[in-house]
N, C-alpha and C positions, 0 to 999 in steps of 0.2 A: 379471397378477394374477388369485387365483383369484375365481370370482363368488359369491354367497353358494349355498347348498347347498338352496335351495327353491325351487317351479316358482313362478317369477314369472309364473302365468297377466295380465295386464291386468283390471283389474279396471272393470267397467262406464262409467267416468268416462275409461277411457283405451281409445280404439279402435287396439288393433296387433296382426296376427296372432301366431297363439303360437308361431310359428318366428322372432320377433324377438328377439334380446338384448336385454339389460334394459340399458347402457347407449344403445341405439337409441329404446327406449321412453321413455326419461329423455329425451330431445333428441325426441322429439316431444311431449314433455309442454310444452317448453320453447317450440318451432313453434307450437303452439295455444293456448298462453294468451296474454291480451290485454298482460298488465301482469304485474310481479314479484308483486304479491298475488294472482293467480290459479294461477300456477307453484307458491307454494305449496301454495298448497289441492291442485290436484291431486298434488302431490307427496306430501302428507301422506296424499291416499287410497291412492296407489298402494303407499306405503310399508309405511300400517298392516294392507292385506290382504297382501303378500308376508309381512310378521313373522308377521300372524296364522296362515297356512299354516304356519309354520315352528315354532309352541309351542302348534299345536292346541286356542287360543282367542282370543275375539274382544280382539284387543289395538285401542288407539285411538293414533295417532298428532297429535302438536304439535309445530308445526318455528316458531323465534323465529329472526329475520332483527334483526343489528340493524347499520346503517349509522351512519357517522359523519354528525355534527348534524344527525340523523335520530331521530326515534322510532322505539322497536323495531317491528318486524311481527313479527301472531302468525298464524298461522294452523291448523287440525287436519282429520284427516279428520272429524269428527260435530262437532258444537255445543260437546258436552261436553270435547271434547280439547282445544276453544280457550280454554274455562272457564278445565278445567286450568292451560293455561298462564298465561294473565291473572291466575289468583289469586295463582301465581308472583312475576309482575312485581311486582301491590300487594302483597308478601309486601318484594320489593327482594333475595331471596334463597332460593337451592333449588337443586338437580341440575343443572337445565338451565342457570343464570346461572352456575355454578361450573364448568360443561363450557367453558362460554362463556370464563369466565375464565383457566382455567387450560390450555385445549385439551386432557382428559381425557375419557374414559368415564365416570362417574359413575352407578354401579348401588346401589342401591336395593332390596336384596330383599327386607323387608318394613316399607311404610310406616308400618304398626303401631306398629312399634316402634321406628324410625330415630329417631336422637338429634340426627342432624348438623342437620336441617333441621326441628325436631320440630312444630312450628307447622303450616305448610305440610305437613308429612307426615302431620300429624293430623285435616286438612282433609281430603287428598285421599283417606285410608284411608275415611272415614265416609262419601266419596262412593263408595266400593264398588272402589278403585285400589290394589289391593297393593303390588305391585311397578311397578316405574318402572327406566326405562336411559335415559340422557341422555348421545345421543353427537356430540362438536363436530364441527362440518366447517370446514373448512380453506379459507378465502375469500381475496379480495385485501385488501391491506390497507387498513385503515381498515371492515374490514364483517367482522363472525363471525354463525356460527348452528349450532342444534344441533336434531339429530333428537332427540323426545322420545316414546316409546312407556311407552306404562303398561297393565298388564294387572288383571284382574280375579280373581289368585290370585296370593299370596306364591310368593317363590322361581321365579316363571314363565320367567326367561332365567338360562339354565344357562350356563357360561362356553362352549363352543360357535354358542350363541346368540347371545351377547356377541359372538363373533371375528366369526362373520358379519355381525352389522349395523352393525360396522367397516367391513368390505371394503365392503358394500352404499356406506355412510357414501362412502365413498373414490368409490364412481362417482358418488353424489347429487350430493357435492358441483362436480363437473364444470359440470354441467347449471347447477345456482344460480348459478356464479361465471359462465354465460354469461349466465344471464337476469339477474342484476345487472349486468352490465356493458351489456348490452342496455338496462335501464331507466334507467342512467345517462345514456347516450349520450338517450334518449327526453327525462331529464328536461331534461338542458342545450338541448335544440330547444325545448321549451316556454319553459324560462326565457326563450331567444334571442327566439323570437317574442313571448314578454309582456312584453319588454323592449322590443321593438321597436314593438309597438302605443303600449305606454303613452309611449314617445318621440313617437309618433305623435300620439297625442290631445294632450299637453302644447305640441306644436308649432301645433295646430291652437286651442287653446285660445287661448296667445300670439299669434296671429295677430288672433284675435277681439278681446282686450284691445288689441292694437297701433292696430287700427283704431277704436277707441272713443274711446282714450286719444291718437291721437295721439304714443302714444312707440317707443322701441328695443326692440328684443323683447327686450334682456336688463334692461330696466326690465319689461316685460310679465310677464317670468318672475318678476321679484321682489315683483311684484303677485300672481303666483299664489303663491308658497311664504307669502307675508303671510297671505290669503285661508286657505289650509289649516292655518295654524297658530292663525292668530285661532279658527276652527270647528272644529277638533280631528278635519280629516279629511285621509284621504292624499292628496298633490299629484294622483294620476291619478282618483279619484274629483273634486275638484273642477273637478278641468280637463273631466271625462265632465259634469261637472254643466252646465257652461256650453255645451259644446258641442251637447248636445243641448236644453238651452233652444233655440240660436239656431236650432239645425236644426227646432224645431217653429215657430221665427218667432213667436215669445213676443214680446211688446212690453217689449223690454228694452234701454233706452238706454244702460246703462252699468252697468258689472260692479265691483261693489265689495267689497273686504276684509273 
């Protein structure tokens, strides 16, 4: 596949010499961030200075990540890009949700006057954003996302323009579906181990109750789910309550509902 048609110099935020391909740079973008919300950010820098080489003005980059029963991630190269895109979201509707939807390009060549999304497109013109290209990438299923570039002069991406931050689009989205699949895998170890503490504390809780009470620890456990329901807290916050009472040796005879 050909690579887009501009010197993807690295731009400050991403250290790779400039005899590296810009699929290479994308996967050590992917190496050096900590979490899927850092991949973007630097994605989105790296992105909006490769476009802005490419239309010979400062364009800003916004890239939306949205996972199944997950809230969306926004992230942008500057403050303003992520503005951008968040106005978007509480808008419920624009370029980038509609790339999102329908897996299209969706250009925008001047906000001014664009009727599709006229609200939203009349917001981000007074913010000094002419034109806008919002292009999907291509995830696993259950998660889409789309590059979102807006420039600061109507008509800014010529359809050339357009083809390339397609192709670009096509190797971006490489890199994302590793770092989501990366964060996936991250989030289910946390879930595992938060799962496994709070089995932990509720065990250790029961045991405290068992020896007060005198009962079975699944009468124990039914004293705690009482206990959190009577107080209107969750079973591992109150089972953390008791347990570290007893571990300060609080003079506490008996643990009640």
């Amino acid at each position: 596949m050909d690579e887009m048609n501009v010197d993807f110099a690295a731009p400050d935020a991403v250290s790779a010499p400039d005899d590296v391909s810009v699929p290479e740079q994308l996967q050590d973008l992917v190496i050096d961030s900590e979490d899927v919300g850092g991949f973007l950010h630097e994605l989105a820098v790296f992105s909006a200075s490769a476009v802005s080489q490419a239309v010979g003005m400062d364009v800003l980059c916004g890239i939306t990540l949205s996972r199944r029963r997950r809230t969306a991630t926004v992230a942008g190269s500057t403050h303003e890009a992520r503005l951008i895109d968040e106005v978007q979201q509480a808008y419920g509707d624009g370029p980038c949700l509609e790339a999102m939807r329908s897996h299209g390009t969706q250009h925008v060549p001047d906000t001014s006057i664009e009727e599709r999304w006229s609200e939203y497109c009349t917001v981000i013109a007074e913010r000094g954003h002419l034109s806008a290209l919002c292009v999907p990438l291509e995830l696993d299923e259950g998660a889409t996302a789309a590059l979102n570039f807006f420039a600061p002069q109507a008509h800014a991406f010529d359809e050339s323009t357009i083809r390339n931050c397609e192709l670009y689009a096509s190797q971006a989205e490489r890199s994302l579906r590793l770092a989501v699949r990366i964060g996936v895998k991250q989030q289910h170890a946390d879930d595992l181990q938060e799962a496994m503490q709070t089995r932990t504390v509720i065990d250790l809780a029961s045991g405290i109750i068992m020896g007060q009470n005198r009962c079975t620890q699944e009468e124990a456990f039914q004293i705690l789910k009482k206990a959190s329901s009577t107080r209107n807290q969750k079973l591992r916050d109150v089972a953390e309550s008791l347990v570290k009472t007893v571990a300060k040796q609080a003079p506490v005879a008996h643990f009640e509902a």
